[in-house]
N, C-alpha and C positions, 0 to 999 in steps of 0.2 A: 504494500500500500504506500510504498514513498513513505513508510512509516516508523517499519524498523529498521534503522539507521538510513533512513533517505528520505520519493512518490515517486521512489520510482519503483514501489512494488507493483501496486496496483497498478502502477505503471508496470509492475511487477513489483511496486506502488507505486507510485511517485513518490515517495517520499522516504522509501527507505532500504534498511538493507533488504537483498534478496533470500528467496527462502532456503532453507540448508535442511531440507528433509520433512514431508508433512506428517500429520499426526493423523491417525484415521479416525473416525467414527463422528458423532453429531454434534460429541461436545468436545474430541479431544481429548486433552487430558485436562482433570480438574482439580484445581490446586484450592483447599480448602486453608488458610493459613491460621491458626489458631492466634489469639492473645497472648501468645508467651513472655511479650517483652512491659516490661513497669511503664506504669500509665507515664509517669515520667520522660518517658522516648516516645510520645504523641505531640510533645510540644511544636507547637504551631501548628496543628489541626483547627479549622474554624471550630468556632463555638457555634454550638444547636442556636439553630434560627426556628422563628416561629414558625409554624408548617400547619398543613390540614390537615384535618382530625384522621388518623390512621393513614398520617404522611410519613410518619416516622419506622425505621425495623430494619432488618437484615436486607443485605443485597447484594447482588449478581452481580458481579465484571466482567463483560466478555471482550477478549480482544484475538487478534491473533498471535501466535506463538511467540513468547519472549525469549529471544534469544540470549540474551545477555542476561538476563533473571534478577534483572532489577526490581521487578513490579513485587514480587511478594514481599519482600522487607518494607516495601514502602505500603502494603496493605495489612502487613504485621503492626506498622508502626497504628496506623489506623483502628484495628480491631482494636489491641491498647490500652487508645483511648475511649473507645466505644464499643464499647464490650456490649451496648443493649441495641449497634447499629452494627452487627459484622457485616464483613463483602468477602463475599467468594470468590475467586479469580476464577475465571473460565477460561482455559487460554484454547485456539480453533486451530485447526491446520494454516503453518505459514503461507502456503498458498494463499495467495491477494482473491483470489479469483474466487479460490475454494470458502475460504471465512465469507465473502458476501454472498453466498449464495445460502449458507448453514444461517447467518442471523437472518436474511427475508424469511426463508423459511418458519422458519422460528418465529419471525416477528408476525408474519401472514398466517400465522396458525391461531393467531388470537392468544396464543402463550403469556401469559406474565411471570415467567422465567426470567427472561432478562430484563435487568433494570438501567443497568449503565454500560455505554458502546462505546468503544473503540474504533470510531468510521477512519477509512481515508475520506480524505477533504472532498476526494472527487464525488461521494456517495451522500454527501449532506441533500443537495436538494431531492435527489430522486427520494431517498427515506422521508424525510417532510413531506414533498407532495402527497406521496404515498398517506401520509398519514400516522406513519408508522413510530415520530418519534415526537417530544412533545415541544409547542414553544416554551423558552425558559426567562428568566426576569432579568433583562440589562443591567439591572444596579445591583444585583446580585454578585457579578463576579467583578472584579479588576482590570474589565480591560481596557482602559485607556495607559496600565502599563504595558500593553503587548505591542511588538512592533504592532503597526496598522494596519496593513494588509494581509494577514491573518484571519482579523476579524471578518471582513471577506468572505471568508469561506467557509462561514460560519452559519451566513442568513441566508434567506429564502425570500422574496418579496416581502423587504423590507423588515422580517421578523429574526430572532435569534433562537434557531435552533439547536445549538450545540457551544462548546466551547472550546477554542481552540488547546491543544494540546502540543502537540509537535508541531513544527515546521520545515522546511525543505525549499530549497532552489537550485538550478541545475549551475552548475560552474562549467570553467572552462581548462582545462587541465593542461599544463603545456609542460616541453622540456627545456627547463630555463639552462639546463648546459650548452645546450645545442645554440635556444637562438643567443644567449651572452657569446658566444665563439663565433658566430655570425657578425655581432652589433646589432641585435634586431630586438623589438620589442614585443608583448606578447600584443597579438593582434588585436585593436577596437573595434573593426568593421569585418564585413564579408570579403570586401575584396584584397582586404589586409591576409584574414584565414586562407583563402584563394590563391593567394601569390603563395605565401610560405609554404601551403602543403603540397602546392605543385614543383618547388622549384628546390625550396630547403630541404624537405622531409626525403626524396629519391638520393639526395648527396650523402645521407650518415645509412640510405640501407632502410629507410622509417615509411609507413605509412603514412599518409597524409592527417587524415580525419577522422574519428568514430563516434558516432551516437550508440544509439539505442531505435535501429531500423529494420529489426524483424517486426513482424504485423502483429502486438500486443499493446497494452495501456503505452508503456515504452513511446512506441511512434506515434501516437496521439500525442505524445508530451513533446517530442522533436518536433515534428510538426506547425503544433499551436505556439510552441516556440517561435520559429520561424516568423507563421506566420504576423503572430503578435509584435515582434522587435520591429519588424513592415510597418506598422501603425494599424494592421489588419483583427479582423477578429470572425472567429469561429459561426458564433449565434449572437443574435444582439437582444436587449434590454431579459436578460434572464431566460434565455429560449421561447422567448416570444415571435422573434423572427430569424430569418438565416442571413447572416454578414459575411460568407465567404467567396460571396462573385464582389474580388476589389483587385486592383492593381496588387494589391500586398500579399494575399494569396497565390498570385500567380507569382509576383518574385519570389516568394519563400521555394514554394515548387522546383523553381527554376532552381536557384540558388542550389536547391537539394541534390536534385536528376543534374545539375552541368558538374557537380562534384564528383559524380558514378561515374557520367558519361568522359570526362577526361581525368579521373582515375587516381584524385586525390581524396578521394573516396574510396578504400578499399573493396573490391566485391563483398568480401568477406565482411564487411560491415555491415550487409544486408543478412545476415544469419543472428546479429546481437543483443542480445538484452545488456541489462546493467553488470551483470558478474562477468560474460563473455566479454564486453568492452573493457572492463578493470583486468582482466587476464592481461588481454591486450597492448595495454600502455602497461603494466605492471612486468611483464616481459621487456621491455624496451624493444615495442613494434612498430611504436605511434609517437607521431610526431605532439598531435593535440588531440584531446578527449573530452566530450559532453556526457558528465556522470553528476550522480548527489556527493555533497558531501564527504561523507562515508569515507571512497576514495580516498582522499586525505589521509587519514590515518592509518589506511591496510598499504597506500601503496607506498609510506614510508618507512614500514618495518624492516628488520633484519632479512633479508633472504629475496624480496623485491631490487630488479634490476635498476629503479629507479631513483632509488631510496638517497635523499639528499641532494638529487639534480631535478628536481619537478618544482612546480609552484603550479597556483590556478590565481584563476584571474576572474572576471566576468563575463558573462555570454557575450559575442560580439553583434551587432545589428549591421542593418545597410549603411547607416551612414554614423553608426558610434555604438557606445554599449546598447546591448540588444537586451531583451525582457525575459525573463525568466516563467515558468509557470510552475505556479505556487503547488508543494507537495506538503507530504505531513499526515495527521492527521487529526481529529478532533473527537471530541466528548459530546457524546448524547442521553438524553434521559428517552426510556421507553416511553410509549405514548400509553401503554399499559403497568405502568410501574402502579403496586402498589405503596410506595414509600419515596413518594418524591420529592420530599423535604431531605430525606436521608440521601437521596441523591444529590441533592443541587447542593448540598456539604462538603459530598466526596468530590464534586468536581471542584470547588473552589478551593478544595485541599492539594488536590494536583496538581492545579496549576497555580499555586501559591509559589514567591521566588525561593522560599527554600526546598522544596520538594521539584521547582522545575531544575535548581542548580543538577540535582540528581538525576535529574532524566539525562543531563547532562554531562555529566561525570562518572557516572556511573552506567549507565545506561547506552551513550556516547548518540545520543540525539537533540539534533536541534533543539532549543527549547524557542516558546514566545516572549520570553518575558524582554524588551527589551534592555534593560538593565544588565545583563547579565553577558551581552556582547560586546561590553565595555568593560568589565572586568579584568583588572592588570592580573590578576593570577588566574583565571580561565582562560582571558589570550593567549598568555603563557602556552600552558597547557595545551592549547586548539589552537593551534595560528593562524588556520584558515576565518575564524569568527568575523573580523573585521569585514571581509571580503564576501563571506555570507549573509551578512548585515545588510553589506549594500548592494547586493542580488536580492535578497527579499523583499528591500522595502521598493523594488524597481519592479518584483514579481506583481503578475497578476493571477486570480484562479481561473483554472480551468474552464469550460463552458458550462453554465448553468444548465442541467434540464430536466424534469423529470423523469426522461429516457437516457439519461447521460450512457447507459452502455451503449444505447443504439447508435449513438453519436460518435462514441468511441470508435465500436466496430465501421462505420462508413469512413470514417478519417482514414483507419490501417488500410481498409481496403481499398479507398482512393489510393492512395501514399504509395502504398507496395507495389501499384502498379504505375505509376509513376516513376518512384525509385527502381524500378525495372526498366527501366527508359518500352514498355509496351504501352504508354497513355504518355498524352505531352501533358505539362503542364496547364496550359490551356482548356486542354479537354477535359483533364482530372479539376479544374474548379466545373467547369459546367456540371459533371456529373455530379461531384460533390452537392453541390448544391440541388441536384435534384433533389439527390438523397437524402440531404437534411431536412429539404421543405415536407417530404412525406413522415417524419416523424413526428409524432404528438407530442411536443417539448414541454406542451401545459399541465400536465395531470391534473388532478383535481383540485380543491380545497380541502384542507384538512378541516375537520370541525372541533378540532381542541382550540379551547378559548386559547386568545391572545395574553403572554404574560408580559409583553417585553414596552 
């Protein structure tokens, strides 16, 4: 989901690391964490807020698989102090794909099983429209500390459904040995990326360029990149109409297919997700890479060919820094919770700045808080922070829709054929745009009153 460690799960996120083995069956595996630890180690959990009558009680956490198993201490630390309000972890197969398919279910069964979700950002509106998850109360939580563009991905026609949690934006990954022994800088524009990967990258033996351009969330996200840095856009005013027949669309296109078609595009870039691409440049094959985060930190360990000659920078656009699309993910209350006081608690305990330092440090994902990317000993620690800073607050979210897969899936399927050089650029906006006008972008209204 672009969630753990990245979005660019769901993208395979968008927002996070990739999965490293699923877990089978409905619920996974289910981590019940008891209260072992003195209520004293709850410090800085909100205080009980007023709630409605049989708002308060135990609850669910469903998210997908934590790799790093950060979350149970920090749901230890919880139970604690609310020993008369536990949460269950439920963690779901790391599959992006697999976990949204087990909570609709779940959620479309009429279930009040679960109470508090773990969405990628890209899944907020289709769950709202649906119905499926509840509005929540703006003054409730903190967020005019969160960077801003987080909160973004949050609403739904004008309402606040969820609260953000993680965050994610794509970077630009380069070999600062290469171009320093050049005199070259890491590229602002396309036709900066363009020159170096055609001319620099074949001198040291390197591939040009790599995204994430096999036909999954991934190239939805390369894509609406693209097309976004253009000044273009996907769907407009919330999937209400389709915005992708523009001059900006067809550049992004182009831009993409003339990188295949003369070969500072690797073929083999068209096979990638987010792990295959970080193999990639983490071999010293690649000249520059579009990954999350993440990257940073695996490809400068011990035993990575790179390790100490990379840097990233930020996405480049057509005529300067390009736009990033916003990954991550965010907190939801079911629309069937019985204890939804006890929920809007636990999400303003997550993402409280000392429990997001920990998502952080512990966990090794973006957090929102902004405060916290100004920090001289978390810079320290995360070098990249400054530079992910200013990719997020440049990011925009994903396309709004209440079909957002369906949107997804037309994007890949344009793109891949595109990026095959078997559709021109040209052709692949016409079609696109069929494609999206025939999808129902509006879904319903939800009928949970409005809290926000």
């Amino acid at each position: 989901m672009g969630w753990v460690r990245s979005t660019g799960r769901a993208t395979g996120s968008a927002a996070g690391r990739p999965p490293a083995g699923g877990v089978g069956g409905l619920v996974g595996r289910v981590v019940l964490v008891a209260a072992v630890l003195l209520a004293g180690c709850a410090q800085g959990a909100p205080p009980s807020a007023a709630g409605p009558a049989g708002g308060r009680g135990a609850l669910t956490f469903v998210t997908a698989g934590d790799l790093t198993d950060y979350l149970a201490p920090l749901v230890a630390e919880w139970n604690a102090g609310r020993p008369a309000e536990p949460v269950t972890l439920v963690e779901l197969p790391d599959s992006a794909d697999e976990t949204r398919a087990q909570m609709l279910s779940e959620l479309r069964s009429g279930s009040s099983r679960f109470d508090v979700l773990n969405i990628d950002v890209a899944w907020t509106s289709e769950f709202a429209a649906a119905g499926l998850i509840a509005p929540l109360e703006r003054e409730r939580f903190d967020l005019a500390a969160f960077l801003p563009p987080v909160v973004g991905t949050a609403t739904f026609r004008g309402r606040l459904y969820a609260v953000p949690y993680v965050t994610n934006a794509g970077l630009l990954y380069y070999r600062k040995d290469v171009l320093d022994a050049a005199g070259e800088r890491p590229p602002r524009t396309w036709a900066e990326l363009a020159r170096l990967a055609r001319t620099l990258a074949p001198r040291h033996g390197l591939g040009g360029y790599a995204g994430q351009f096999l036909p999954y969330e991934g190239l939805t996200v390369n894509v609406t990149e693209a097309i976004q840095s253009a000044g273009g856009t996907v769907l407009r005013e919330e999937g209400a109409g389709v915005g992708v027949d523009s001059d900006a669309a067809r550049a992004a296109l182009s831009f993409l297919a003339g990188g295949v078609r003369e070969g500072w595009i690797p073929a083999e870039a068209l096979r990638f997700k987010e792990e295959e691409s970080k193999a990639a440049f983490e071999e010293g094959r690649l000249l520059f890479l579009r990954n999350w985060p993440y990257v940073y930190a695996d490809a400068g360990r011990p035993g990575s060919a790179v390790a100490g000659r990379f840097e990233a920078a930020p996405l480049p656009g057509p005529y300067g820094p390009g736009t990033s699309v916003l990954g991550g993910s965010n907190l939801a209350v079911s629309a069937r919770s019985r204890h939804p006081a006890s929920a809007a608690d636990f999400l303003a305990y997550l993402t409280s700045e000392r429990v997001q330092r920990q998502v952080l440090t512990r966990g090794s994902l973006p957090p929102v808080r902004a405060s916290l990317y100004t920090d001289p000993e978390l810079v320290a620690a995360h070098p990249y922070l400054p530079i992910l800073r200013e990719s997020v607050l440049a990011a925009v979210p994903r396309p709004k829709s209440a079909r957002y897969d369906q949107v997804s899936l037309a994007v890949q399927a344009v793109a891949q054929d595109v990026l095959a050089l078997r559709t021109s650029p040209e052709e692949g906006v016409r079609r696109l745009t069929r494609e999206l006008a025939a999808i129902p972008h509006a879904g319903r209204d939800t009928s949970v009153p409005d809290g926000s």
